[in-house]
Backbone as CSV, one residue per row, in Angstrom:
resi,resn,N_x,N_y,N_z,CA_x,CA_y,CA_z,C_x,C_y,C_z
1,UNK,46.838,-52.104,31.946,45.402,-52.258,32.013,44.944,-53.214,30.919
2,UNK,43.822,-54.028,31.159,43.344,-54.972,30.734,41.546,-54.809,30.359
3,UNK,41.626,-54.299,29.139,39.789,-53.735,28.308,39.323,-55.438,28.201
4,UNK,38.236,-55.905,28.433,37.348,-56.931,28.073,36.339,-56.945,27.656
5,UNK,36.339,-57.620,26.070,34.802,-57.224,25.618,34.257,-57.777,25.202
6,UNK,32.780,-59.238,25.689,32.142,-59.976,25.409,31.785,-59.812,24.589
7,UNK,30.857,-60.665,23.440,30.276,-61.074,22.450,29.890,-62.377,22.243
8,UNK,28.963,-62.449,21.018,28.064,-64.261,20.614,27.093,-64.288,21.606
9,UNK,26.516,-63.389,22.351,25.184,-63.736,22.774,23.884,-63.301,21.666
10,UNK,22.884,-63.607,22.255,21.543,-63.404,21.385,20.411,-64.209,21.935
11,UNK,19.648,-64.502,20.926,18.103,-65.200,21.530,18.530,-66.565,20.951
12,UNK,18.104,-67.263,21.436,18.008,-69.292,21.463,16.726,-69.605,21.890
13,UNK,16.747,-70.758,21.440,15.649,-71.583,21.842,15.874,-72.570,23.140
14,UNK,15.137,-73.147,24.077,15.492,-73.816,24.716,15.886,-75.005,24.527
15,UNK,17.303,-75.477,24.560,17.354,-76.666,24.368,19.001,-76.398,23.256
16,UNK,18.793,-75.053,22.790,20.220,-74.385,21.990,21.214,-74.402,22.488
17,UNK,21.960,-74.057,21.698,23.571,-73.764,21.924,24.086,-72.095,21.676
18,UNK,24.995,-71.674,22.883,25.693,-70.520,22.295,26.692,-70.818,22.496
19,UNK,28.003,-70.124,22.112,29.226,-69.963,22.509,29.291,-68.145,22.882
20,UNK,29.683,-68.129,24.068,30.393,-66.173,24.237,31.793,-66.589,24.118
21,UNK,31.831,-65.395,23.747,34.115,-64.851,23.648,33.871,-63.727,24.320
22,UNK,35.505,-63.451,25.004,35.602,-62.587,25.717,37.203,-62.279,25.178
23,UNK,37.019,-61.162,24.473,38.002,-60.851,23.893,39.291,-59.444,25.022
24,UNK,39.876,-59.679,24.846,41.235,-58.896,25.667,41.941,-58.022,25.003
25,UNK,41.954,-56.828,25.408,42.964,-56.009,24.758,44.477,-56.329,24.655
26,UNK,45.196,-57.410,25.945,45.928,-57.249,25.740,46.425,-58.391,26.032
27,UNK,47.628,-59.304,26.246,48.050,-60.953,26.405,47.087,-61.050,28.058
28,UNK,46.484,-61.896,28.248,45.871,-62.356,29.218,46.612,-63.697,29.943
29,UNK,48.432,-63.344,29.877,49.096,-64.756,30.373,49.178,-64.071,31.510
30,UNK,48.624,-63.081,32.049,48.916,-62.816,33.631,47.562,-62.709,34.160
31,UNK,46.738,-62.745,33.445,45.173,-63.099,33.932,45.272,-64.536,34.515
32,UNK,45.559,-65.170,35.522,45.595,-66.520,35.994,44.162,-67.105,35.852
33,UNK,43.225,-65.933,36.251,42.075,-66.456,36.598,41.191,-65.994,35.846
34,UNK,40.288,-66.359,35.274,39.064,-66.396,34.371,37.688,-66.165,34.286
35,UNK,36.771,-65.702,34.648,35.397,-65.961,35.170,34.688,-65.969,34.235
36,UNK,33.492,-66.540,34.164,32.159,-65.701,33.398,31.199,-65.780,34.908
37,UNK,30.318,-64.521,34.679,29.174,-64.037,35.617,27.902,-63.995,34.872
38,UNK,26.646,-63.955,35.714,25.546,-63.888,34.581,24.632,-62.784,35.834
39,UNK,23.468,-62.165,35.508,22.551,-61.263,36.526,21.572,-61.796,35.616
40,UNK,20.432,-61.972,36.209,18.979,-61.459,35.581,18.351,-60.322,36.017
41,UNK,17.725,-59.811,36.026,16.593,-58.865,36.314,16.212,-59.056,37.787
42,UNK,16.755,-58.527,38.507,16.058,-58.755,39.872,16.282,-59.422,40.636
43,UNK,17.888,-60.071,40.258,18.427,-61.036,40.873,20.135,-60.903,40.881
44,UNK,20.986,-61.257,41.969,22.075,-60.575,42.262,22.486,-61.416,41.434
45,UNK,23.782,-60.953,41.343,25.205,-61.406,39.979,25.834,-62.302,41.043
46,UNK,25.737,-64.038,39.526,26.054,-65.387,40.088,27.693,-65.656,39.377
47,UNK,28.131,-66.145,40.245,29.540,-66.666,39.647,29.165,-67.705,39.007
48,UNK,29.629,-68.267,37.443,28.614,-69.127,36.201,29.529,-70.105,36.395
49,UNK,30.901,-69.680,35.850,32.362,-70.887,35.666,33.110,-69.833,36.376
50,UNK,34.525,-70.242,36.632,35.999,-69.880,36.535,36.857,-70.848,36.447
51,UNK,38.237,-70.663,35.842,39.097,-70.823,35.840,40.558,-70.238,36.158
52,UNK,41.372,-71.148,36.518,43.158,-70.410,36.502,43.896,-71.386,35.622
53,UNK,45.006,-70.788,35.336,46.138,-71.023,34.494,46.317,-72.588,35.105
54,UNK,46.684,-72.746,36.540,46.839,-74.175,37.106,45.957,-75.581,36.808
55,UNK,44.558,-74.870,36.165,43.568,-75.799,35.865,42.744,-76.143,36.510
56,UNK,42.392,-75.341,37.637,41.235,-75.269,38.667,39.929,-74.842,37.636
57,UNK,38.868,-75.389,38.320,37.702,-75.103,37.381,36.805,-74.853,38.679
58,UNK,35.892,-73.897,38.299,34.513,-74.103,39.336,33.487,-73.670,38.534
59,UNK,32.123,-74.159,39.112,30.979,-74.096,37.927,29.844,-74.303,39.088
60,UNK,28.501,-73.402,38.722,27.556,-73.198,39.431,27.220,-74.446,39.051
61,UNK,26.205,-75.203,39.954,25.487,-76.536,40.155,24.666,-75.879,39.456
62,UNK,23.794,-75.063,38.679,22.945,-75.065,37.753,23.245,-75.124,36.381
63,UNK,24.375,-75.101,36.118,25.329,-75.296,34.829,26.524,-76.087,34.608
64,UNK,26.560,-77.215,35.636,27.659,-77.934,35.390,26.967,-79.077,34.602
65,UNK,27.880,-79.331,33.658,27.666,-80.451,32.785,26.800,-79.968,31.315
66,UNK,26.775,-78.950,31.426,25.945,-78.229,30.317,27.041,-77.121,29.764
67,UNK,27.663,-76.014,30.466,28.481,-75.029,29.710,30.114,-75.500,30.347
68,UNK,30.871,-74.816,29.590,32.280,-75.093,29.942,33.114,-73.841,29.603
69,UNK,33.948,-73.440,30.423,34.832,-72.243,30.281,36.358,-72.959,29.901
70,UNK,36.723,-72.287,28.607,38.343,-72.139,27.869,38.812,-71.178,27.779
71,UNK,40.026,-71.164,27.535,40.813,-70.130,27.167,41.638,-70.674,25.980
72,UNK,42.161,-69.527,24.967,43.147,-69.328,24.008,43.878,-67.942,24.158
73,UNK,45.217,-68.244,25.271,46.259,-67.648,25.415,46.926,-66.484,24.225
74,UNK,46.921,-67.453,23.196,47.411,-66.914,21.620,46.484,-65.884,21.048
75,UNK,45.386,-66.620,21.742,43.808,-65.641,20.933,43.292,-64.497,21.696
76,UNK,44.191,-64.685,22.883,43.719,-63.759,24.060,42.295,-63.374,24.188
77,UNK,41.633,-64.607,24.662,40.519,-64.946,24.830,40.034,-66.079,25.485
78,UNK,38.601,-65.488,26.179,38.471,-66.657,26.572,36.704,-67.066,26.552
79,UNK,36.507,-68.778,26.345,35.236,-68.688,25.648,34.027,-69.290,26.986
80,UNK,33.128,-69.319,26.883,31.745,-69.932,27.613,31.103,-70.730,26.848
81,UNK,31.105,-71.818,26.376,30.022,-73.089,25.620,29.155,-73.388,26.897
82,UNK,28.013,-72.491,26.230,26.975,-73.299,26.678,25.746,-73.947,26.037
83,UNK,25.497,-74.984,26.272,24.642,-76.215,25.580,23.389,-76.188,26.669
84,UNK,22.286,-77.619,26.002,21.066,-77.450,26.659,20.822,-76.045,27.190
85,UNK,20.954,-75.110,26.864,19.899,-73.920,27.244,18.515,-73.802,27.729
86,UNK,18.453,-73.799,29.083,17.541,-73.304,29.644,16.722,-71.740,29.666
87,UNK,15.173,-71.367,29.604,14.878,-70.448,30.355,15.059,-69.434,31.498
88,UNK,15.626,-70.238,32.027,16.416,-69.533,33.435,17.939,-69.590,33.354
89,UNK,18.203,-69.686,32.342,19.563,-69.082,31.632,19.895,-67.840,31.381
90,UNK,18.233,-66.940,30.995,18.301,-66.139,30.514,19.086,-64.969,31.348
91,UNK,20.162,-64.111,30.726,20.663,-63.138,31.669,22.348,-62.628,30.825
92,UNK,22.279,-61.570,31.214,23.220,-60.514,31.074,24.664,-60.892,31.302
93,UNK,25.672,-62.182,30.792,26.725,-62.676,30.732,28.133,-61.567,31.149
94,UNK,28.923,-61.961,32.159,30.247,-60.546,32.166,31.075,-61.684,32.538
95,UNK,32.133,-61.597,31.515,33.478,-62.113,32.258,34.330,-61.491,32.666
96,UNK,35.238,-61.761,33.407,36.308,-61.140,34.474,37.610,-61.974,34.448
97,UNK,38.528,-60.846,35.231,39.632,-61.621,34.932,40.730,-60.769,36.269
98,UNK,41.027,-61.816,36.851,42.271,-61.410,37.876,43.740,-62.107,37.638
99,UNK,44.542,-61.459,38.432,46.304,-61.543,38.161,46.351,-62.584,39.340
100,UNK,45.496,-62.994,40.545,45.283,-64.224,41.464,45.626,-65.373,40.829
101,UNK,46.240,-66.127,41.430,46.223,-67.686,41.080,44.911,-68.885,41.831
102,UNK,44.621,-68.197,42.379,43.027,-69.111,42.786,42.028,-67.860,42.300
103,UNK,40.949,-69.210,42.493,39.969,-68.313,41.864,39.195,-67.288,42.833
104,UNK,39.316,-66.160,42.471,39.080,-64.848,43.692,37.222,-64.443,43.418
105,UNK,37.185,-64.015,44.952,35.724,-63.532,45.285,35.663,-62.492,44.646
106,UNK,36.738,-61.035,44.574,36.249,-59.837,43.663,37.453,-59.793,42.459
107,UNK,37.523,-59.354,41.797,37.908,-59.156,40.155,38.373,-58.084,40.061
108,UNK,39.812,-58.212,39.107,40.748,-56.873,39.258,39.893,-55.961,37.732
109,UNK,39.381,-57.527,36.696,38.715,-56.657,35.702,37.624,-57.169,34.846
110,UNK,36.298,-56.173,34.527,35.343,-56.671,33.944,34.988,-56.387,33.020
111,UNK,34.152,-56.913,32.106,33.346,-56.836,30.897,32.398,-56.022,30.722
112,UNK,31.935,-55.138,29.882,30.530,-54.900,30.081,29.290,-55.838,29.317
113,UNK,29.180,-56.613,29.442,28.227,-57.752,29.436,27.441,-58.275,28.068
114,UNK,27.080,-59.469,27.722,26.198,-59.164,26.470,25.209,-60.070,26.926
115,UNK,23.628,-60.269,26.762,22.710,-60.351,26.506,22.763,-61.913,26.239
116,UNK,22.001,-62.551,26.783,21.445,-64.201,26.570,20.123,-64.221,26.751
117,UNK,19.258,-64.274,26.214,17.968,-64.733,26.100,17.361,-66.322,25.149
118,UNK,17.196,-66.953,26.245,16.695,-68.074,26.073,14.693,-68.220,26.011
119,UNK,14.392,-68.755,24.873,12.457,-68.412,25.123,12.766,-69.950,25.206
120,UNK,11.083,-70.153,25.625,11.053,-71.772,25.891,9.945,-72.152,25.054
């Protein structure tokens, strides 16, 4: 079993920078695949980035070119940079992680989430 536990969110300004980590209990070299997720309030849970080990990337058209998903194997972790921060950023961050080699619709494991609030 594989515990995941976000952190580095908080309040920003629009136009800020955060970085989240998503820290792993345990080596994440069989986690192929990577996610971060975000929810707001009243609105269903969006797939943000993912990644796999092969180097596939996918990224919501409302955040490409602005955040980027890594990993550190060694650090057993994996991070979310996100830049230009928007208002409608704002939302409840969870990353995930499957033993899949493409990037999968449901998730063998999740985060319980931390907090992004962006004011404008």
């Amino acid at each position: 079993q594989v515990q995941l536990v976000e952190s580095g969110g908080g309040l920003v300004p629009a136009g800020g920078s955060l970085r989240l980590s998503c820290a792993a209990s345990r080596s994440i070299f069989r986690l192929n695949a990577m996610g971060w997720y975000r929810q707001a309030p009243g609105k269903q849970r969006e797939l943000v980035a993912a990644s796999t080990s092969g180097g596939t990337t996918n990224y919501a058209d409302s955040v490409k070119g602005r955040f980027t998903i890594s990993r550190d194997n060694a650090k057993k972790t994996v991070y979310l940079q996100m830049n230009s921060l928007k208002p409608e950023d704002t939302a409840v961050y969870y990353c995930s992680g499957d033993y899949s080699g493409d990037i999968p619709y449901e998730w063998h494991y999740w985060g319980q989430g931390t907090q992004v609030t962006v004011s404008s």
